[in-house]
N, CA, C and O of each residue as an XYZ file, in Angstrom:
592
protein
N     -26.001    -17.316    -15.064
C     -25.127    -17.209    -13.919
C     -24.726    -15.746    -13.751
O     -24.386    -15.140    -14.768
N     -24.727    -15.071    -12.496
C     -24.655    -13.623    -12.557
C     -23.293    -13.898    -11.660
O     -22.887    -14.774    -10.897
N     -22.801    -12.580    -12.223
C     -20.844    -13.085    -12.075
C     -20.836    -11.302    -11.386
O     -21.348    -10.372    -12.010
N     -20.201    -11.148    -10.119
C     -19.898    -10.178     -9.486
C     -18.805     -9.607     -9.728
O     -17.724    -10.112     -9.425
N     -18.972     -8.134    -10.482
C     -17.474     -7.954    -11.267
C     -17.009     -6.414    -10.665
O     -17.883     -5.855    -10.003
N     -16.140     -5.922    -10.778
C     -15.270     -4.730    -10.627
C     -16.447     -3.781    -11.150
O     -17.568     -4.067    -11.570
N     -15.782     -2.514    -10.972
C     -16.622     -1.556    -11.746
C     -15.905     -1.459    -12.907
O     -14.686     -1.488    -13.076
N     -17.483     -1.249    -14.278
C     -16.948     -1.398    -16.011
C     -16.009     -0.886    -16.319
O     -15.346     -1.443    -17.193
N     -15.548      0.323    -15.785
C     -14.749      1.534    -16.405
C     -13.156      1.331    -16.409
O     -12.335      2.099    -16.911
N     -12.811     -0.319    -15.492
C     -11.455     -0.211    -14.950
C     -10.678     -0.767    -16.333
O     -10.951     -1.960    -16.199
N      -9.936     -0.704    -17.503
C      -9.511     -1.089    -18.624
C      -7.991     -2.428    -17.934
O      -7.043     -2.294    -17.160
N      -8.434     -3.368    -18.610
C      -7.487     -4.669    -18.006
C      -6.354     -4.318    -19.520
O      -6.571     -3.761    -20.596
N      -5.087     -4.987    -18.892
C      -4.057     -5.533    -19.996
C      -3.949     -6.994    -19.777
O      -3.731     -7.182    -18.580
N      -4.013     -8.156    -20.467
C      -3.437     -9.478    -20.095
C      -2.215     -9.533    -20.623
O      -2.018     -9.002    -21.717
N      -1.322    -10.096    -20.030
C       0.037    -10.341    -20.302
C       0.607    -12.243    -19.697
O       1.529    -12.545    -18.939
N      -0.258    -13.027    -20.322
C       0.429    -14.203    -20.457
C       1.222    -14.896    -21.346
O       1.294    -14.322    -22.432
N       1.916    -16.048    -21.265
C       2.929    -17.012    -22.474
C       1.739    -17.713    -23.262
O       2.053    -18.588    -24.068
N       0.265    -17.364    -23.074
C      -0.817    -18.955    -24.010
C      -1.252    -17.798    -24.625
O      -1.272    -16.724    -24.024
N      -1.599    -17.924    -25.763
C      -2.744    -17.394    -26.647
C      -3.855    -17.565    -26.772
O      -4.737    -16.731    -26.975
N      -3.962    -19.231    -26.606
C      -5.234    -19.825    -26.128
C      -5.544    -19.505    -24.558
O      -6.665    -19.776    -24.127
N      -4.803    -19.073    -23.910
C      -5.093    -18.700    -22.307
C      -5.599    -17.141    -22.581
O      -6.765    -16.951    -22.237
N      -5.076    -16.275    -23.008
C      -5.196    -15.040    -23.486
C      -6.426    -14.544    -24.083
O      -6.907    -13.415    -23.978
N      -6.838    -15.491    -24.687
C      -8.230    -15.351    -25.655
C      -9.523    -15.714    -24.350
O     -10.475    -15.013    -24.009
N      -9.071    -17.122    -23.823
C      -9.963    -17.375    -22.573
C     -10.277    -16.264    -21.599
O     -11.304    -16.264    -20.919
N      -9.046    -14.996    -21.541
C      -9.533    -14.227    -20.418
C     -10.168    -13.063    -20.898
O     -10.987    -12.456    -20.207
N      -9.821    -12.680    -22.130
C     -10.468    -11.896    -22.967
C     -11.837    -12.184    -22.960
O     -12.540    -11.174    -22.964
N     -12.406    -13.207    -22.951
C     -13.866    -13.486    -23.432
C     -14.269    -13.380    -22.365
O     -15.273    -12.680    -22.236
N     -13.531    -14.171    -20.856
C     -14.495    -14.098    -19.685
C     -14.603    -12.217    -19.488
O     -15.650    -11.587    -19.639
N     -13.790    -11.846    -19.270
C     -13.802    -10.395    -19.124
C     -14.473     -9.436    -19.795
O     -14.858     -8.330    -19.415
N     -14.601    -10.159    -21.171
C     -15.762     -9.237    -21.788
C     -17.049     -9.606    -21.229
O     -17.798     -8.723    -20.812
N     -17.359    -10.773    -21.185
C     -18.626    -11.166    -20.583
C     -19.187    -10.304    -18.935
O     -20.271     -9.810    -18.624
N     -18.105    -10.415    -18.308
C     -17.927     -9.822    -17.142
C     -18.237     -8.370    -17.332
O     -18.238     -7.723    -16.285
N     -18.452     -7.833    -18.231
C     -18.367     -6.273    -18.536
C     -16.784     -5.338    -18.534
O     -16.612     -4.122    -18.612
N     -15.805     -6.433    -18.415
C     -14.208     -5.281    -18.409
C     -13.768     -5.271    -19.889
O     -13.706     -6.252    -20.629
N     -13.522     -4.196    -20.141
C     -12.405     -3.317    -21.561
C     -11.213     -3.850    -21.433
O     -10.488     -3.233    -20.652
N     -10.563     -5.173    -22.134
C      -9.583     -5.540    -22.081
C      -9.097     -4.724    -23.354
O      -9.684     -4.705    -24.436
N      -7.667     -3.907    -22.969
C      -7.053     -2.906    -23.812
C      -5.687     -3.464    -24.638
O      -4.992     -2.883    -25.472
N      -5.595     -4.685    -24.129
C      -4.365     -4.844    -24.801
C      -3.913     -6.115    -24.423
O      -4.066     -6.339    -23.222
N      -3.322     -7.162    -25.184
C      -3.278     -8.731    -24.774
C      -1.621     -8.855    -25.437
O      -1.354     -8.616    -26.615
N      -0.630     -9.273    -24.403
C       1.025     -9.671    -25.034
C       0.956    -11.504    -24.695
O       0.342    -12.072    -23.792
N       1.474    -11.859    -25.343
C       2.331    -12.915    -25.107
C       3.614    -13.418    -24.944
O       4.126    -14.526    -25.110
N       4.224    -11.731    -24.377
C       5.733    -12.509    -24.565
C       6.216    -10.558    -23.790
O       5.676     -9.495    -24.097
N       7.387    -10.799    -22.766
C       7.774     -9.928    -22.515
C       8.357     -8.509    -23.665
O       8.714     -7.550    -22.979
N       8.403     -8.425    -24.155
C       9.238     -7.720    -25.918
C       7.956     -7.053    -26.094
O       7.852     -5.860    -25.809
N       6.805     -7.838    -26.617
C       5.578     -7.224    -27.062
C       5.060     -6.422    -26.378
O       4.586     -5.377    -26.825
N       5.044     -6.893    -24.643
C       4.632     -6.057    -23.547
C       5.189     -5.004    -23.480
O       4.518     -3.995    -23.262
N       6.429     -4.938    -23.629
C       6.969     -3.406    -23.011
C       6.849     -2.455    -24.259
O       6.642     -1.259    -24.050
N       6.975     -2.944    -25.602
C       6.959     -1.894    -26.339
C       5.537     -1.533    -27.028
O       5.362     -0.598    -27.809
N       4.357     -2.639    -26.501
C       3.247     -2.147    -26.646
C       2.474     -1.319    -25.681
O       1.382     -0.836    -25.983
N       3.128     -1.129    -24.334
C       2.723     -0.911    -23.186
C       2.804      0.700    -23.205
O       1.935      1.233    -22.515
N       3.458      1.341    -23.695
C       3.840      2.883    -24.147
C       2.372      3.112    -24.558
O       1.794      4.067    -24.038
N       1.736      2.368    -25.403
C       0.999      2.945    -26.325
C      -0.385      2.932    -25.419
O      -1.283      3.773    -25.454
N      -0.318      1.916    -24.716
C      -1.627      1.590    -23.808
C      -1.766      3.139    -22.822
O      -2.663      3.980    -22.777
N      -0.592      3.043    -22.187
C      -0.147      3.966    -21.190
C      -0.906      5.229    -21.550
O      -1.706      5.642    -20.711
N      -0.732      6.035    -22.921
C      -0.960      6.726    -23.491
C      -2.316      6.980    -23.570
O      -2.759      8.125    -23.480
N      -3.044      5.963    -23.737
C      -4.434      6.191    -23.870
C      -5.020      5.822    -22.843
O      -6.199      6.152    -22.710
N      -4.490      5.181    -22.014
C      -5.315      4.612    -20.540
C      -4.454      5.015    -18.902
O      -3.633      4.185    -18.515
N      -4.701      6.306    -18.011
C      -4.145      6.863    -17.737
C      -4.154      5.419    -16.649
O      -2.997      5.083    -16.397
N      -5.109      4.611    -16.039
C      -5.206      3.624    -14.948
C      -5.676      2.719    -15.897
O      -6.378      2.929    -16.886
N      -4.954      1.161    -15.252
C      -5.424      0.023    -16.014
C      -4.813     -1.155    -14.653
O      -4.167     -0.956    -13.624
N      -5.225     -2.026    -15.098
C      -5.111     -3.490    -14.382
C      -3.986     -4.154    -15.425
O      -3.954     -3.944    -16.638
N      -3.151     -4.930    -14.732
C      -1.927     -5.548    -15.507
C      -2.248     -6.773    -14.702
O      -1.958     -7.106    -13.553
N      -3.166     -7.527    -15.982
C      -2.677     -9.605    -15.262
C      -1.003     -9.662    -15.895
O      -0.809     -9.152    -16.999
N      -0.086    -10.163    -15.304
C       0.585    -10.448    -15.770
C       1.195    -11.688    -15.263
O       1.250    -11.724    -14.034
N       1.818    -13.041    -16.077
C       1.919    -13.972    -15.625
C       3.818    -14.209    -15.585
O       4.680    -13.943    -16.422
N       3.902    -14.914    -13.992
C       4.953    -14.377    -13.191
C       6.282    -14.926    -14.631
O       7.293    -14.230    -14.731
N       6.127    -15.983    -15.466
C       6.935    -16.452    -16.096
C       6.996    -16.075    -17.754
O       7.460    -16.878    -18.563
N       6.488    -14.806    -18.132
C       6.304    -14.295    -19.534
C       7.561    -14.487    -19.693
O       7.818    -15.601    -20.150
N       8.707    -13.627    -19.430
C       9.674    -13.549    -19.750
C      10.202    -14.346    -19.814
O      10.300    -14.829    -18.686
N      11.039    -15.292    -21.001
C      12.179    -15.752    -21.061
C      13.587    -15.958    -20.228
O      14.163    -16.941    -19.763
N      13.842    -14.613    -20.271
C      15.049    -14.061    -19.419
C      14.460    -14.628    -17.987
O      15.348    -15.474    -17.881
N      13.812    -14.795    -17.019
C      13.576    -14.815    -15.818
C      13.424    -12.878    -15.221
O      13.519    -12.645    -14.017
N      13.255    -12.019    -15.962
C      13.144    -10.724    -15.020
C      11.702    -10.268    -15.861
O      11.701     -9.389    -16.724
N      10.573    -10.979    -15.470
C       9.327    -10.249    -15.700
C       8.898     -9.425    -14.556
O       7.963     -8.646    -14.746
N       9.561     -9.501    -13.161
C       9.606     -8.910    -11.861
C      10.228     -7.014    -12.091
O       9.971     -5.875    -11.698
N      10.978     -7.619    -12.818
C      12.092     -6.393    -13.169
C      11.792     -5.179    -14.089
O      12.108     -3.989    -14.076
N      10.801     -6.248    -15.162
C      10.182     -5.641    -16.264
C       8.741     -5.091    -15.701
O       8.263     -4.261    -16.474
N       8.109     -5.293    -14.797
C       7.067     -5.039    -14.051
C       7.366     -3.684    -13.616
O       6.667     -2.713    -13.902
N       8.842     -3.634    -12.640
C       9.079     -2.382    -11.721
C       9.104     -1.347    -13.000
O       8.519     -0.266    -13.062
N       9.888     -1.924    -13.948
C       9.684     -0.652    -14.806
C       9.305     -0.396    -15.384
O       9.944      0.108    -16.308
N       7.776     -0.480    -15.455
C       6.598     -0.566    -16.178
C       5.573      0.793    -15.418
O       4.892      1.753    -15.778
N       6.034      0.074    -14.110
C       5.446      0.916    -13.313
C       6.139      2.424    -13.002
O       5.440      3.418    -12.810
N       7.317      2.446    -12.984
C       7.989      3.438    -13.629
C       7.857      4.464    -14.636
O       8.328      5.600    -14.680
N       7.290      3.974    -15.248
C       6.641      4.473    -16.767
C       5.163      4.997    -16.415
O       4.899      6.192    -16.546
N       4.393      4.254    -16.052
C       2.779      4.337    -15.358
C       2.887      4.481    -13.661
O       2.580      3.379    -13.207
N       3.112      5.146    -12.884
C       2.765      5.128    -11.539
C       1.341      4.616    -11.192
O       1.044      4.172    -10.083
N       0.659      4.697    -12.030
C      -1.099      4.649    -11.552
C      -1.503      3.159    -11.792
O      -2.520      2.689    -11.283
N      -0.433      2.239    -12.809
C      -0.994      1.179    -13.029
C      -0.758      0.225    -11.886
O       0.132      0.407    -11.055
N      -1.853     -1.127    -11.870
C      -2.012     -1.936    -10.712
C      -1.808     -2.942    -11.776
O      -2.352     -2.994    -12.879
N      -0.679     -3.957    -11.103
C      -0.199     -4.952    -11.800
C      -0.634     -5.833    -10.131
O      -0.608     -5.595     -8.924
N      -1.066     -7.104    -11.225
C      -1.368     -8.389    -10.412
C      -0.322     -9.829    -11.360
O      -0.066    -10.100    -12.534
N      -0.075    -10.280    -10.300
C       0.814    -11.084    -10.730
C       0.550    -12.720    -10.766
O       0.374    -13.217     -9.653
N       0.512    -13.390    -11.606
C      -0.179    -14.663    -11.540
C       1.086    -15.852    -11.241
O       2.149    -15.761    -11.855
N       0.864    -16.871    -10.320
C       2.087    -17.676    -10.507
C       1.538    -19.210    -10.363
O       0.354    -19.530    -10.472
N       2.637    -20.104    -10.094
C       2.511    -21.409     -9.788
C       3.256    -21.386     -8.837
O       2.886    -22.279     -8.074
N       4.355    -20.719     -8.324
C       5.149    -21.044     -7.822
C       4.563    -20.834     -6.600
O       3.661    -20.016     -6.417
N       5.123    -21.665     -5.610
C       4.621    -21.283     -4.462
C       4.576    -19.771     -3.593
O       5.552    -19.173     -3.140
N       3.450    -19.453     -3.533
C       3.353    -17.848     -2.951
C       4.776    -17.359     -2.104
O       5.335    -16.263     -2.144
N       5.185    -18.732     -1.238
C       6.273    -17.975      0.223
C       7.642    -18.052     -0.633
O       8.734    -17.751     -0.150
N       7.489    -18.406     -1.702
C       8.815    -18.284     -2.582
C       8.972    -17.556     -3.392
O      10.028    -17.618     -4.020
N       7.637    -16.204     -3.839
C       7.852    -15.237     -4.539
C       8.709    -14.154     -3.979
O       8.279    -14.055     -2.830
N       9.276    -13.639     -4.059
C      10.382    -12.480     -3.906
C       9.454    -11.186     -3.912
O       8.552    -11.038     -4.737
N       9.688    -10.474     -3.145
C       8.697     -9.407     -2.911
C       9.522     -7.991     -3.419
O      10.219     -7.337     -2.644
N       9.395     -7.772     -4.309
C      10.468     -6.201     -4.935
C       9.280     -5.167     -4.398
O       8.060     -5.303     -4.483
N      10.248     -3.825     -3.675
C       9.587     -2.775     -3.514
C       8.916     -2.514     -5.334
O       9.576     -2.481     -6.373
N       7.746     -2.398     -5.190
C       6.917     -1.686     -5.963
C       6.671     -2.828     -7.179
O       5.902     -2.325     -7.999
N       6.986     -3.941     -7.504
C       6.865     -4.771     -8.607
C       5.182     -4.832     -9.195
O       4.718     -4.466    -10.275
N       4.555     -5.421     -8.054
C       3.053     -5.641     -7.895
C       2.338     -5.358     -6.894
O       2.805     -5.002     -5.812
N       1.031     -5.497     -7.168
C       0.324     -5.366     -5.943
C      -0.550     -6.104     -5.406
O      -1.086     -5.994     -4.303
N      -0.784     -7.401     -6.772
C      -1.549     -8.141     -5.446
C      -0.810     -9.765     -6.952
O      -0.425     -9.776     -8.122
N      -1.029    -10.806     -5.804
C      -0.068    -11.906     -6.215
C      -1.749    -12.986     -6.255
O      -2.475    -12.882     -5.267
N      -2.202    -13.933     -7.424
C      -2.733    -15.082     -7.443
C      -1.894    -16.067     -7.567
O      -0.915    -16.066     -8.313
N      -2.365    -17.263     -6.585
C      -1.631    -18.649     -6.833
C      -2.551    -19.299     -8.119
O      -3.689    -18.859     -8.287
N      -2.023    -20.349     -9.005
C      -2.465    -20.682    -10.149
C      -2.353    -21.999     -9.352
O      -1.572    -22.156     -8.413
N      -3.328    -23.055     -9.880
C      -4.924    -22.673    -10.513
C      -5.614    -21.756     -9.933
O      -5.528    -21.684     -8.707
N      -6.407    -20.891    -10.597
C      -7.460    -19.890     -9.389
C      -8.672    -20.143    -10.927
O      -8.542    -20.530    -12.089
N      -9.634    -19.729    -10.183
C     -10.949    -19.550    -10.717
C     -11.073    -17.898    -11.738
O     -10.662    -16.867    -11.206
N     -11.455    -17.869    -12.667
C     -11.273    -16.525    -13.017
C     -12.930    -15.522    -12.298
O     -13.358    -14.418    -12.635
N     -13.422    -16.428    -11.340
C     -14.286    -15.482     -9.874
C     -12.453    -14.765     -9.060
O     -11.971    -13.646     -8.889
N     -12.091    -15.924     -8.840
C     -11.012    -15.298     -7.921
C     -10.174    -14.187     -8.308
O      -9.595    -13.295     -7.688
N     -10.293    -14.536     -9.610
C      -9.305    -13.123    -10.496
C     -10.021    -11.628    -10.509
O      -9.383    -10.628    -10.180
N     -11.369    -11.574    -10.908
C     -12.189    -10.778    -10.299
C     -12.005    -10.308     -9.230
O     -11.487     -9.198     -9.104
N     -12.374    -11.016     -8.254
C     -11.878    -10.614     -6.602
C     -10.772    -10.085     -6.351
O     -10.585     -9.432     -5.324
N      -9.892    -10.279     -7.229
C      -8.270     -9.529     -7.038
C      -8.537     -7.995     -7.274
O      -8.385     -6.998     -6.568
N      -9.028     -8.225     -8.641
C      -9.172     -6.648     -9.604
C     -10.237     -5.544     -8.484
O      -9.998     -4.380     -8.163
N     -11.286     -6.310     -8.132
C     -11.995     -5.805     -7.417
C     -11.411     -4.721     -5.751
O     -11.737     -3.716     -5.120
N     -10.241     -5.987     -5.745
C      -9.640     -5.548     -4.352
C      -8.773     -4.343     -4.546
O      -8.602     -3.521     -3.645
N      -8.115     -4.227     -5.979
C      -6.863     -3.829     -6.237
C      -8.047     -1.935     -6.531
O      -7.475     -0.854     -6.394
N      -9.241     -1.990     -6.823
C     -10.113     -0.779     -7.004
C     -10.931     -0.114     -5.831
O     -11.426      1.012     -5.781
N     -10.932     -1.096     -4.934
C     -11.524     -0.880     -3.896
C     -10.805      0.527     -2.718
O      -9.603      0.396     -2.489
N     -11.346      1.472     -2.199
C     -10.624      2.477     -1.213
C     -10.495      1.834     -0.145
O     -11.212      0.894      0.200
N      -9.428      2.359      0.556
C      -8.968      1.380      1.694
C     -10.051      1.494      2.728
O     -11.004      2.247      2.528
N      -9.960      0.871      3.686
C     -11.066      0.499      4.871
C     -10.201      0.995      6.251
O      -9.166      0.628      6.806
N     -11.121      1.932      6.455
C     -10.752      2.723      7.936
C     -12.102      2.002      8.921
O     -13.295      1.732      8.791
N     -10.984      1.913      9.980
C     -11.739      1.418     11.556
C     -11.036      1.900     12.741
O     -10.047      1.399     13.275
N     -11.870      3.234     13.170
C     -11.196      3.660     14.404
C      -9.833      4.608     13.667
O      -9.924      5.242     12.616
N      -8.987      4.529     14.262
C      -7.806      5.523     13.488
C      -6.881      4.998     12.643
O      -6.073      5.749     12.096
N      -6.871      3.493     12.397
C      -6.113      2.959     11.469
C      -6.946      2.796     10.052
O      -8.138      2.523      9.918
N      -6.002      3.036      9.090
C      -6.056      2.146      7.509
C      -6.221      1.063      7.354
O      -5.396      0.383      7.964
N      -6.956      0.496      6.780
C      -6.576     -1.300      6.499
C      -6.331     -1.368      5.089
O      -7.476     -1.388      4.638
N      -5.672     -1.408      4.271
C      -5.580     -1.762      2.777
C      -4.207     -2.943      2.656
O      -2.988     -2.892      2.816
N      -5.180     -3.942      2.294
C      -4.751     -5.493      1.927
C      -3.435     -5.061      0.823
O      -2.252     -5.353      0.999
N      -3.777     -4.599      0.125
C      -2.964     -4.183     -1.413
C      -2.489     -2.891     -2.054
O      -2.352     -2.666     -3.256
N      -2.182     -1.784     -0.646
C      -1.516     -0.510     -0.990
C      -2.636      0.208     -1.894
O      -2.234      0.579     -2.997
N      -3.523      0.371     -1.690
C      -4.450      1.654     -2.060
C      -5.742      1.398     -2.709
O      -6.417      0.479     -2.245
N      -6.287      2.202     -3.918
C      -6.762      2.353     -4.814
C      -6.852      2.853     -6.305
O      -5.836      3.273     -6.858
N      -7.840      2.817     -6.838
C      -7.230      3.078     -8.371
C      -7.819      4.543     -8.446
O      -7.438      5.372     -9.273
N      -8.739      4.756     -7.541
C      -9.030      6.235     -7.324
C      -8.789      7.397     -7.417
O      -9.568      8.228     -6.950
């Protein structure tokens, strides 16, 4: 089965609550050809392992799943993540219904509804690397830029 993926070079973080979910995306992603750099299960691990990622990976992809945190502020912990990394592209995974996510200036940049296919997760990462699309004198970018 030939699986249409991002370009190799883009380094992923997963940040879900399963381990057994965690390991699942690890493997598809390696298969897929992506450098998964770093796997949390729990908001705490994320932020104080996230320094270290930062450090060595100037751009990366952040799955992060909307309910890691305990506390309810993985939204919060996101903005200031990005704070820390300007360059990183955080995607945000949920159940909750999309028109009920809360939209924070700068949290994320692109939102999956759960269940999704990990093709569809691809397609996110893909979108989130992609340069925006000019037609005529306007921009079109679905998801605020590129990783470019």
């Amino acid at each position: 089965m030939q699986i249409a993926t991002p370009r190799k070079d883009i380094p992923v973080v997963i940040a879900v609550r399963s381990r057994q979910l965690a390991e699942v995306y690890e493997r598809f992603f390696r298969i897929s050809g992506l450098k998964v750099v770093g796997t949390f299960v729990d908001g705490d691990s994320m932020l104080s392992g996230f320094k270290v990622i930062s450090a060595a990976h100037e751009k990366f992809v952040l799955i992060l799943d909307r309910k890691l945190c305990d506390d309810g502020r993985t939204l919060e912990r996101a903005v200031e993540l990005r704070h820390t990394n300007p360059n990183l592209k955080i995607i945000i995974a949920t159940s909750q219904d999309l028109s009920e996510v809360r939209v924070d200036d700068n949290a994320f940049d692109a939102l999956i509804e759960k269940p999704f296919t990990l093709s569809e997760l691809l397609a996110k990462i893909e979108e989130l690397d992609s340069p925006p699309r000019i037609k005529g004198g306007r921009v079109f970018s679905d998801l605020g830029g590129s990783m470019a």
